[in-house]
ROZA-573860 format. One line per 2 residues: number of its first residue (from 1); for each residue y, z, x of N, C-alpha, C, O, CB. Coordinates in steps of 0.02 Angstrom, whole numbers, plus 50000, padded with zeros to 5 digits. Glycine has a CB too. Example, Ala and Ser with C-alpha at 12.3 -4.5 7.8 and 13.67 -1.06 7.14 Angstrom:
1> 49716:50390:50660:49775:50390:50615:49835:50390:50660:49834:50423:50712:49776:50452:50565; 49888:50354:50642:49947:50357:50684:50002:50394:50645:50057:50402:50670:49970:50286:50704 .
***
This chain:
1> 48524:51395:51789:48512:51358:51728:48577:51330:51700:48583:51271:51682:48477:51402:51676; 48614:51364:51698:48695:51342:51675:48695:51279:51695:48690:51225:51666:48763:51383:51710 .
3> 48704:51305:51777:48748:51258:51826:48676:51173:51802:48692:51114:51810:48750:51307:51951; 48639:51185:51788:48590:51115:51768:48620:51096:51710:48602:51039:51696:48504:51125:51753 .
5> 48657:51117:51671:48695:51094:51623:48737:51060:51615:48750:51009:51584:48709:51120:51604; 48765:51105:51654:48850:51067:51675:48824:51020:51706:48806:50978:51665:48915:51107:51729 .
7> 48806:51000:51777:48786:50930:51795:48747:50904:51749:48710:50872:51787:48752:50924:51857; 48723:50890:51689:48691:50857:51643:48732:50835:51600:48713:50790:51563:48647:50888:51617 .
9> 48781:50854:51596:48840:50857:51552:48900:50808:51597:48928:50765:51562:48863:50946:51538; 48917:50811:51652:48954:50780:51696:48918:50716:51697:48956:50675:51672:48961:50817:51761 .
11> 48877:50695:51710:48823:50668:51725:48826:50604:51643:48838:50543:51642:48754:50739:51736; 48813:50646:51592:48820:50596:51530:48870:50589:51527:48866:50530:51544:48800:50607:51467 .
13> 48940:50598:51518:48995:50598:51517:49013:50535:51564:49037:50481:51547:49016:50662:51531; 48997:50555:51621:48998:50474:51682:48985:50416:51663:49020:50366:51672:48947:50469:51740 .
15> 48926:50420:51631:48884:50372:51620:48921:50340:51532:48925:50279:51525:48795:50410:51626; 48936:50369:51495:48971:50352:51443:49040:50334:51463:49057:50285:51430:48968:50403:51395 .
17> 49080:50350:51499:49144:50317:51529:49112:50265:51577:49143:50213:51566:49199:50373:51570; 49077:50256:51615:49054:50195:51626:49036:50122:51595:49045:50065:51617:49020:50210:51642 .
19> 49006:50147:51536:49002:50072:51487:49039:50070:51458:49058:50012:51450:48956:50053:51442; 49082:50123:51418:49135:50086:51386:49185:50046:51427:49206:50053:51484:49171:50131:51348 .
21> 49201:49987:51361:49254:49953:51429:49299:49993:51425:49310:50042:51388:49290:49873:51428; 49338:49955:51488:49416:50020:51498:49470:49972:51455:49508:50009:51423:49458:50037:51614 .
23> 49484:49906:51445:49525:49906:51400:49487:49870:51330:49454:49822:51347:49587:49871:51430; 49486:49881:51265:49456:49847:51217:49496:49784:51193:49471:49731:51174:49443:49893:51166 .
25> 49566:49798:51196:49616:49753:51185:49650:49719:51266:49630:49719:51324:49673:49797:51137; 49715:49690:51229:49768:49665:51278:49825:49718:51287:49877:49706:51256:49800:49595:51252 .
27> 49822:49764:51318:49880:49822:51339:49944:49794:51377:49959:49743:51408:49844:49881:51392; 49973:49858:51358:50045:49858:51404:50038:49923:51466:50026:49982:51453:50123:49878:51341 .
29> 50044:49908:51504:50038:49972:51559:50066:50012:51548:50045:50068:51539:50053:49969:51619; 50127:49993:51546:50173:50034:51536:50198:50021:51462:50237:49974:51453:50222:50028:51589 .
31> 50175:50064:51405:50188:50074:51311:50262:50080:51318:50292:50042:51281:50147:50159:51261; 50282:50100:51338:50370:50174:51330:50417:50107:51367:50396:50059:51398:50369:50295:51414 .
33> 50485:50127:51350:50531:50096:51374:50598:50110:51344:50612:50095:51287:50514:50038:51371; 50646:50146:51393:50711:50153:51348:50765:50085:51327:50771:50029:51350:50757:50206:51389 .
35> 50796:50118:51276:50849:50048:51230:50879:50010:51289:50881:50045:51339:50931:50080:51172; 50903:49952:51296:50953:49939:51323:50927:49905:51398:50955:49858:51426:50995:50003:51322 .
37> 50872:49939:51421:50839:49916:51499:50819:49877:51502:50814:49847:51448:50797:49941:51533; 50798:49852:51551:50769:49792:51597:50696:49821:51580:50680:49877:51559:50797:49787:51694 .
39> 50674:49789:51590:50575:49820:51579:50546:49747:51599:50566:49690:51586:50536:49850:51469; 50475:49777:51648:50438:49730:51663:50372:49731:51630:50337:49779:51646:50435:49729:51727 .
41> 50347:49689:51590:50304:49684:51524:50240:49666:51561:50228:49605:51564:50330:49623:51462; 50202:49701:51586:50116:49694:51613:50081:49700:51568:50077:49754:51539:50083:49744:51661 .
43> 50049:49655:51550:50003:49626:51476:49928:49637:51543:49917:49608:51596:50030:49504:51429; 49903:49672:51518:49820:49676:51531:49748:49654:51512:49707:49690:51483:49810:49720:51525 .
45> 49743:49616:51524:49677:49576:51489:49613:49600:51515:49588:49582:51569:49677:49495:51504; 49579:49654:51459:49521:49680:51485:49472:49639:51484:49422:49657:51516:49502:49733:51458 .
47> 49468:49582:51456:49405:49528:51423:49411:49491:51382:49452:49493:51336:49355:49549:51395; 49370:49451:51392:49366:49388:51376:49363:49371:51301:49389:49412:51264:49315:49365:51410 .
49> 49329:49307:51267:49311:49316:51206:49226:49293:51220:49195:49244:51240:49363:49271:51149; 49215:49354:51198:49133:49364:51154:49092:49335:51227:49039:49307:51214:49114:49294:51058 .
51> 49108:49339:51291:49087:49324:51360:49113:49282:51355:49075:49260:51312:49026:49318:51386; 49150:49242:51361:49179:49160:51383:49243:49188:51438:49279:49234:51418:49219:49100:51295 .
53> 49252:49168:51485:49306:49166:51525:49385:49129:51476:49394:49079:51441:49275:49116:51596; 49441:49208:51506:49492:49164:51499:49531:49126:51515:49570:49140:51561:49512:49172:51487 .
55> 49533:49072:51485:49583:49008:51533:49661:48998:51495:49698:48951:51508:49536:48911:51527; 49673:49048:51452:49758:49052:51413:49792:49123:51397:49763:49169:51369:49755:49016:51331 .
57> 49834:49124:51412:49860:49177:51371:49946:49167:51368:49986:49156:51413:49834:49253:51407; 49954:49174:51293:50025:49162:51280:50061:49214:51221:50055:49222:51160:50029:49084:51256 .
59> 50101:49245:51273:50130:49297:51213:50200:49276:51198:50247:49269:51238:50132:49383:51237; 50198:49265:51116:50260:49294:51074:50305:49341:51081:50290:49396:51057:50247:49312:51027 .
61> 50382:49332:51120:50420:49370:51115:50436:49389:51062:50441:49345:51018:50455:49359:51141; 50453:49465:51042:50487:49487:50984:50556:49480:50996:50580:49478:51052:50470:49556:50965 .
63> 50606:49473:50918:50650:49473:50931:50693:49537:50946:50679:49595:50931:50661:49439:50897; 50741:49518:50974:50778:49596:51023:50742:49586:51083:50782:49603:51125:50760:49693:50990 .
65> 50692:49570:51111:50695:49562:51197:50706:49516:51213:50681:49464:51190:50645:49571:51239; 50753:49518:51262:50817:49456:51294:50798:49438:51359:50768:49476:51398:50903:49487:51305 .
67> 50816:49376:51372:50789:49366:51436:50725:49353:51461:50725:49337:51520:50801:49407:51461; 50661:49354:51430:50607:49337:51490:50608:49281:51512:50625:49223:51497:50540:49343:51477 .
69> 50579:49321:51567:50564:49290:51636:50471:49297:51663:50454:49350:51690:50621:49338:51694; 50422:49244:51653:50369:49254:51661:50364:49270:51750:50418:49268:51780:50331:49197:51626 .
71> 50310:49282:51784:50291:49296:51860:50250:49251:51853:50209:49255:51807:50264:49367:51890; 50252:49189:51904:50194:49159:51923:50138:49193:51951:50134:49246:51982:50208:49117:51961 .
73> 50093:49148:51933:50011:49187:51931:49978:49127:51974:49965:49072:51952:49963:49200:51834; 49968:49148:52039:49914:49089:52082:49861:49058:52025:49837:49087:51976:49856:49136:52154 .
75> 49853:49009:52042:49785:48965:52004:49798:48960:51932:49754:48933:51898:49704:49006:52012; 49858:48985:51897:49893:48976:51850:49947:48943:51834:49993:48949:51874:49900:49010:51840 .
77> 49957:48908:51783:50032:48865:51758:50036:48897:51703:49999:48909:51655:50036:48775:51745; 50133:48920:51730:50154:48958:51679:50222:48914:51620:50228:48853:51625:50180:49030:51723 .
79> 50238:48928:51602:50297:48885:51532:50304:48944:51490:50267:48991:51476:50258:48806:51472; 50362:48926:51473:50408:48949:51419:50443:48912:51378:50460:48854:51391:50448:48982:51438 .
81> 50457:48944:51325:50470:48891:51259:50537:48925:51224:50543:48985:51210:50394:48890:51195; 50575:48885:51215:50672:48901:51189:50638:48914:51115:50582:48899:51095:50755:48809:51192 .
83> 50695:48949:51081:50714:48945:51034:50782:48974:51005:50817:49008:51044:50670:48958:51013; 50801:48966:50950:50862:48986:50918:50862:49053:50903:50811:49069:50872:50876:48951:50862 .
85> 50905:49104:50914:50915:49170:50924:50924:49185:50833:50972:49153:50812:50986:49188:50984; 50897:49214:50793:50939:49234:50723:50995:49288:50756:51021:49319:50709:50881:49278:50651 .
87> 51012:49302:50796:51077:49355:50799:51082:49332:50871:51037:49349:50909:51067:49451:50782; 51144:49288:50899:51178:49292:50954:51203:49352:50997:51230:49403:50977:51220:49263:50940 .
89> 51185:49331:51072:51205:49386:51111:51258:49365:51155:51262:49304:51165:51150:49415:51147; 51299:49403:51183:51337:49388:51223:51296:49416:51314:51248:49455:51321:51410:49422:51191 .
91> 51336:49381:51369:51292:49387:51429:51318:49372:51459:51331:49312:51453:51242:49364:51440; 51354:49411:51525:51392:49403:51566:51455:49351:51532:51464:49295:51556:51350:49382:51625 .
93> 51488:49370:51488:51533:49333:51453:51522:49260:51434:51561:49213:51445:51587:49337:51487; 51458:49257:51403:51439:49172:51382:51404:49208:51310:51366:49256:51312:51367:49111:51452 .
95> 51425:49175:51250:51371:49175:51198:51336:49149:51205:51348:49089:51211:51374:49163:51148; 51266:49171:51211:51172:49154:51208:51155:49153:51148:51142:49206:51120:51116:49211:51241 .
97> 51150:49087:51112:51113:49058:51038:51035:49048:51038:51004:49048:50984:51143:48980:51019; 50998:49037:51110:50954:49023:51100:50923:49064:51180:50961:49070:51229:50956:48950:51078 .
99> 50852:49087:51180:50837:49108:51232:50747:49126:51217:50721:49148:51166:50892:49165:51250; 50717:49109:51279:50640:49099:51278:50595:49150:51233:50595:49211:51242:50615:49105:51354 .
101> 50553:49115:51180:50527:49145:51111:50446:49135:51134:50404:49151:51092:50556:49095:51028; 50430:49116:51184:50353:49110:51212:50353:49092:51284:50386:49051:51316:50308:49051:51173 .
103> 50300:49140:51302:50283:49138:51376:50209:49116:51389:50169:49160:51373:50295:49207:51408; 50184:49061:51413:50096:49047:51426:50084:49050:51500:50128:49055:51542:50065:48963:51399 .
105> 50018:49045:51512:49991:49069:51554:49923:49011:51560:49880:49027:51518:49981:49146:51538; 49908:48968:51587:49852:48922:51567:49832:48906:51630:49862:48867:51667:49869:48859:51521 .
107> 49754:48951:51649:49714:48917:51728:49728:48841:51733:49732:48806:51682:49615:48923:51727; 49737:48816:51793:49723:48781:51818:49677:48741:51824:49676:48680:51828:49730:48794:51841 .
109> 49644:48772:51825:49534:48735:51832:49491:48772:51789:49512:48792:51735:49480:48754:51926; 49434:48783:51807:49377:48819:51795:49357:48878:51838:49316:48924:51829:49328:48776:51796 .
111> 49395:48866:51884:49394:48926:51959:49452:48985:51954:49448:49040:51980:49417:48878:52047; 49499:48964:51919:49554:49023:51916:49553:49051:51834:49599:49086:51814:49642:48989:51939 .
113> 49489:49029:51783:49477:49070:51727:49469:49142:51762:49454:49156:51820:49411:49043:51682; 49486:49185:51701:49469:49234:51721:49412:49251:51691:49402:49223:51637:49510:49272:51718 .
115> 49357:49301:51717:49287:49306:51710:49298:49322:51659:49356:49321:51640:49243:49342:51748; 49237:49347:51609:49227:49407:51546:49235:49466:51585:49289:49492:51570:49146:49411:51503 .
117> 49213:49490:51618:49186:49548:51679:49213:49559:51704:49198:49603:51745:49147:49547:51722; 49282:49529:51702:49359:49575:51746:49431:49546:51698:49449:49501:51661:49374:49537:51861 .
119> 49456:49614:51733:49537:49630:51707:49588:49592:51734:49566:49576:51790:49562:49701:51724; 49630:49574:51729:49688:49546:51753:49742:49566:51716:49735:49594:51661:49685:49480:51755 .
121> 49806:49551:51746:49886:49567:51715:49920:49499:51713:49904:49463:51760:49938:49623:51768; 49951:49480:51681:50016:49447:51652:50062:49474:51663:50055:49535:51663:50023:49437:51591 .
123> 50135:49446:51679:50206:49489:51675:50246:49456:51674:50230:49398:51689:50226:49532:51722; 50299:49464:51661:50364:49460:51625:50406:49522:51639:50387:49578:51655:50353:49453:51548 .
125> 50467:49499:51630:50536:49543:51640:50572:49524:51569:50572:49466:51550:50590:49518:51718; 50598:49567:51539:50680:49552:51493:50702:49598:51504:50697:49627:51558:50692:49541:51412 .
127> 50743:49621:51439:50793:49669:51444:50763:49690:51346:50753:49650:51299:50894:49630:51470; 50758:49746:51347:50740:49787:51273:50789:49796:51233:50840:49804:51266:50714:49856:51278 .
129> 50798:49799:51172:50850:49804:51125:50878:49850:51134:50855:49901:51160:50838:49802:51066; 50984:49833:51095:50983:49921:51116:50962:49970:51062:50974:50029:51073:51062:49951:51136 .
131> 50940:49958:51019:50896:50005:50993:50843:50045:50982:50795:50007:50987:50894:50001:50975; 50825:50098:50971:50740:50120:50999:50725:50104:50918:50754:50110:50864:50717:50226:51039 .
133> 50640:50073:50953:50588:50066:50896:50550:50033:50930:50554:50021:50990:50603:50033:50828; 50494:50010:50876:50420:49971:50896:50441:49897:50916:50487:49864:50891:50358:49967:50823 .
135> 50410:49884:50953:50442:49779:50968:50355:49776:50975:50317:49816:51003:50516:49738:51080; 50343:49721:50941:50257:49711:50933:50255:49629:50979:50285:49579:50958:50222:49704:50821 .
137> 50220:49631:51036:50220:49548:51057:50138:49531:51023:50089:49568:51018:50228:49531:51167; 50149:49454:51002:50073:49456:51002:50044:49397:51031:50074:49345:51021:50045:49464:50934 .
139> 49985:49396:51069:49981:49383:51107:49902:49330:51085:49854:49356:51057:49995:49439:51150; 49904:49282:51097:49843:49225:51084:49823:49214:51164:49844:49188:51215:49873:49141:51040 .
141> 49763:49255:51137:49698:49221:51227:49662:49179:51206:49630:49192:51155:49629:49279:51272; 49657:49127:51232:49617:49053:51234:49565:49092:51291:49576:49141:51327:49671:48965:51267 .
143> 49497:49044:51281:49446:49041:51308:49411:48992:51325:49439:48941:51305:49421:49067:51285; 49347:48979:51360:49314:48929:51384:49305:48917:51317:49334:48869:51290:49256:48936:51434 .
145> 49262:48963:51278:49224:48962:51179:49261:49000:51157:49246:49057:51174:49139:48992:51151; 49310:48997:51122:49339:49030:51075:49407:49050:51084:49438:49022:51129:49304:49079:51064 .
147> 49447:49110:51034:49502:49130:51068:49490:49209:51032:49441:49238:51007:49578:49080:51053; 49548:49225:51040:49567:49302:51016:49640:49309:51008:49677:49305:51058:49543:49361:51071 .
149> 49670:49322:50933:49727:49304:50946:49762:49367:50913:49782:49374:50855:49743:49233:50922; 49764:49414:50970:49787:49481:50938:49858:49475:50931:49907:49475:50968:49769:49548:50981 .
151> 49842:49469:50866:49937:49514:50819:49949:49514:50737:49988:49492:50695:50026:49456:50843; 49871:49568:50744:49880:49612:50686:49947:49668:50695:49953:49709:50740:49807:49654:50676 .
153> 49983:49657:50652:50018:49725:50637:50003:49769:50590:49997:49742:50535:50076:49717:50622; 49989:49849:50591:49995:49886:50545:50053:49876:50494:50112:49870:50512:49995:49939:50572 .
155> 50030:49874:50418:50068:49893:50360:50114:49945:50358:50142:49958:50305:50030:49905:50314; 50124:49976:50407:50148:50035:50404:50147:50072:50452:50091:50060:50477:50128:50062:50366 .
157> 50186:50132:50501:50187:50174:50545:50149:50112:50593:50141:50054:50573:50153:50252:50526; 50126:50141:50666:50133:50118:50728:50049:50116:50751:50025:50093:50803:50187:50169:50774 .
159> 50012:50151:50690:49932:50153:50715:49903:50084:50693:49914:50053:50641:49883:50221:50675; 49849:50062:50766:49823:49986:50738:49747:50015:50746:49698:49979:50757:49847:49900:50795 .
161> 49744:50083:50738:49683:50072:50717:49647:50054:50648:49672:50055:50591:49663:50117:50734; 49576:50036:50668:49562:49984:50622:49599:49918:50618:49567:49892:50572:49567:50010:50566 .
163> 49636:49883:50632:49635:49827:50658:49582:49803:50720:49564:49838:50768:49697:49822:50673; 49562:49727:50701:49525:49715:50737:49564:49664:50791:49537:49657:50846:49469:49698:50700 .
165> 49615:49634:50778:49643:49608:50841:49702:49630:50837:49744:49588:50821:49643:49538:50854; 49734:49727:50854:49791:49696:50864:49858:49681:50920:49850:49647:50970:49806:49716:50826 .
167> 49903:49702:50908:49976:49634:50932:49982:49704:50965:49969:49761:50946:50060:49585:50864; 50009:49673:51032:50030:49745:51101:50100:49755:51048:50134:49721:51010:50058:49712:51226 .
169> 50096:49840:51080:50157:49876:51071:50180:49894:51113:50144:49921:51155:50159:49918:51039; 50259:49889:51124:50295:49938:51171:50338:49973:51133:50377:49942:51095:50333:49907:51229 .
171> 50339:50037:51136:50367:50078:51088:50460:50106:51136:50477:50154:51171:50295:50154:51070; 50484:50060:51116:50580:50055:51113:50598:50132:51119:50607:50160:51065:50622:50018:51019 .
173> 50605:50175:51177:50655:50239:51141:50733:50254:51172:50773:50215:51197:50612:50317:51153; 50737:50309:51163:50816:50312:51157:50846:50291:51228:50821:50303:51283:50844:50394:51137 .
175> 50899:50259:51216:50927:50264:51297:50918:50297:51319:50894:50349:51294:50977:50265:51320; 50938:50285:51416:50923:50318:51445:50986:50362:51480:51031:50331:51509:50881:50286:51475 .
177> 50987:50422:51477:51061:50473:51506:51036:50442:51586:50982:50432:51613:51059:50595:51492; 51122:50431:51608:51123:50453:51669:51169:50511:51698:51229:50516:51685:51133:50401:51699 .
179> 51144:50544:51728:51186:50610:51744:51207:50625:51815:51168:50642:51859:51148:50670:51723; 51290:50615:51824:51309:50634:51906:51287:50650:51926:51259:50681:51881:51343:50662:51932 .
181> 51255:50670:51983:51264:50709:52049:51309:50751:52065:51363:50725:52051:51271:50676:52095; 51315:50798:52084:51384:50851:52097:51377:50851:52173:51417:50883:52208:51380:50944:52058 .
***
């Protein structure tokens, strides 16, 4: 009798992780990232808007990440967009005043939308501030009908719950030690 339980129980449990979707938002695979690194930014698109396939997605660099660099995406055209730095960096001995403040992502056709009904990744490379903290990108998905243009920020602390669209986080922490070898 137990053991009919437990499989009844395994069993609903399956079936409830089955319909929920697996992402509700636009994620980062990887949340964490120490000060100072290189990091490769995989934006996850669980779905669409309201069933419409997506045919855009363009995220807002925050400021303090230096450098992106989008990954071409087959059946996709990608662009990036300059802007003026409020705090200059230096880089390989050149002052950098200005450096890419948007990255898009826009199908090609009607054949390289992405469904409602499946996931895909976006990516990008920079380099993370050297400071640890929250860097919020936010990120506007265009659609066949509609968009979704998550980047709510919380008022406060790092929880977006209850927000209904919001802005990916990668949460900045401390450098990273490296330690000899003996």
């Amino acid at each position: 009798m137990a053991s009919l339980i437990v499989i009844k129980s395994i069993a609903a449990c399956a079936l409830l992780a089955w319909a929920a979707p697996a992402f509700p938002h636009i994620v980062l695979e990887n949340k964490n990232a120490p000060a100072g690194s290189h990091y490769k930014a995989v934006f996850v698109v669980g779905h669409g808007c309201q069933g419409s396939p997506t045919t855009g997605v363009a995220v807002q660099i925050p400021a303090g990440f230096l450098g992106s660099k989008p990954y071409p995406k087959p059946g996709w055209t990608v662009s990036t967009q300059l802007g003026k730095l409020a705090k200059p960096h230096d880089s390989h001995g050149r002052q950098v005043t200005e450096d890419v403040t948007l990255v898009s992502w826009q199908a090609a056709g009607k054949d390289a939308a992405l469904p409602d009904a499946f996931s895909d990744e976006f990516v990008l490379r920079g380099k993370t501030p050297e400071a640890a903290g929250p860097l919020w990108f936010k990120v506007l998905q265009t659609c066949e009908n509609g968009r979704n243009n998550w980047s709510d920020i919380p008022a406060s602390g790092l929880s977006t719950h209850g927000l209904k669209f919001p802005a990916v986080l990668l949460q900045v922490g401390p450098a990273a030690t490296v330690h000899p070898h003996h």
